[in-house]
C-alpha positions in Angstrom: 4.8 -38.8 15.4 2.8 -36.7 17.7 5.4 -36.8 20.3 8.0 -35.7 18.3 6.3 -32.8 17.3 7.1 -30.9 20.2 10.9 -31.9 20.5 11.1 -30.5 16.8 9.7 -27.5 17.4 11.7 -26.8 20.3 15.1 -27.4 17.9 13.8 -24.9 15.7 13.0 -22.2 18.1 16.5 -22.8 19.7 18.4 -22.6 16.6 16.2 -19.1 15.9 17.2 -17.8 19.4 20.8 -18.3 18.4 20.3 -16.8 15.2 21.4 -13.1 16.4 24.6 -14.3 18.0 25.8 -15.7 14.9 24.7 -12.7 12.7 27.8 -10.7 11.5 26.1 -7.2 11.9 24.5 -6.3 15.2 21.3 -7.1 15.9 20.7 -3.6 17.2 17.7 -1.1 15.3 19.5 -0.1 11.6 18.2 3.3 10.6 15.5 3.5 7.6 17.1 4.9 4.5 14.8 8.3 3.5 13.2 6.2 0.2 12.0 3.3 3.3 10.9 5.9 5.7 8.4 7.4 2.9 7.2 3.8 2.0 6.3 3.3 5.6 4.2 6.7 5.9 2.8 5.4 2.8 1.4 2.5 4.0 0.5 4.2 7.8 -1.9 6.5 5.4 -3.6 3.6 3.6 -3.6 1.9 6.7 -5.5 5.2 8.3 -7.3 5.5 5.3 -9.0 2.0 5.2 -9.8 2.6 9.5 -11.5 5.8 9.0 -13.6 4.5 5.9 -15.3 1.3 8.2 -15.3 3.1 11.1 -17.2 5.8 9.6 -19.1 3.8 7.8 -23.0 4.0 8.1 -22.3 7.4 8.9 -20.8 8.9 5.8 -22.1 9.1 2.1 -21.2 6.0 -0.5 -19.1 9.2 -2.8 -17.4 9.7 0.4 -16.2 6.1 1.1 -15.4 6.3 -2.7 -13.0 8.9 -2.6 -11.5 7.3 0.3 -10.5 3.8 -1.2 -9.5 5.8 -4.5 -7.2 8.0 -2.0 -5.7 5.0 -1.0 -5.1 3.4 -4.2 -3.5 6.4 -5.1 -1.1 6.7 -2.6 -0.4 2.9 -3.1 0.4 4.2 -6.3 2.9 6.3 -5.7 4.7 3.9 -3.5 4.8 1.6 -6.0 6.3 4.5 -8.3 8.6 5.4 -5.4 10.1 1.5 -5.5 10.0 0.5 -9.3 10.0 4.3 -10.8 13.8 4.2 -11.4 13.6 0.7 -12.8 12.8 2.0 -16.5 16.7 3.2 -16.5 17.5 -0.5 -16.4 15.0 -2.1 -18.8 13.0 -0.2 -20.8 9.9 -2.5 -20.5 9.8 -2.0 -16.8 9.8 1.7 -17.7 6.8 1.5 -20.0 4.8 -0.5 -17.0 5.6 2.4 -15.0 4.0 4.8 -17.3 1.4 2.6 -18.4 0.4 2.1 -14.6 0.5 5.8 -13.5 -2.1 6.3 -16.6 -4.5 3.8 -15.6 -4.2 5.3 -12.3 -4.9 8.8 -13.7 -7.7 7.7 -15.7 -9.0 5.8 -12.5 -9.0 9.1 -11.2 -10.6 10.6 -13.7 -13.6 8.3 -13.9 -14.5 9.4 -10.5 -14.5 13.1 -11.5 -16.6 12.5 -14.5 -18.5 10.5 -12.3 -19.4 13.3 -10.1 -19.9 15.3 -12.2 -22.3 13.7 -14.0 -24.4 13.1 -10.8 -24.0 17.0 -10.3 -25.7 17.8 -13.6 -28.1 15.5 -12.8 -29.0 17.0 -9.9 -29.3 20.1 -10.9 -31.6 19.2 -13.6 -34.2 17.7 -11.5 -34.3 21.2 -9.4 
């Protein structure tokens, strides 16, 4: 069993370096349509988003690392709207998922403004 192992594996990586030779489109770089090329900026920001917050952290406030994972939901949002928006056309359950998801996100977003402001007045009333 064990020596087989490695004869098997070796089959399978030489049928995947033959793959490309028997693709019928070239196996050169296809360019990103716009709608993929915004998804992928998308996800580069989350990505830069989630980096700064632990490499900051210890050196930020908690509201601050907050606003930062909230950021990035949000964004995550609006790819998600950006791939399935146009689905409601379609189906109109997928369309009411769509709205009911970008309200949860808005009120998500909200919380963390009444949030702030509460600790605000709070704040202030202690002065």
């Amino acid at each position: 069993m064990h020596k087989s192992m490695p004869l098997a594996l070796f089959f399978v990586l030489a049928g995947a370096a033959h793959a490309g030779e028997l693709s019928p489109t070239p196996a050169g770089f296809i360019a990103a349509t716009p709608r993929e090329t915004f998804l992928a900026v998308c996800i580069a920001t989350i990505m830069a988003l989630g980096l700064g917050s632990f490499f900051l952290l210890g050196r930020i406030a908690e509201r601050t690392h907050v606003a930062l994972a909230l950021l990035a939901v949000l964004i995550g949002a609006f790819c998600l709207f950006t791939l399935y928006g146009l689905a409601g056309r379609e189906d109109p359950a997928a369309g009411a998922l769509v709205v009911l998801g970008l309200i949860g996100v808005f009120k998500l977003m909200n919380q963390f403004e009444i949030r702030r402001k509460a600790n605000r007045t709070q704040g202030s009333g202690n002065d």
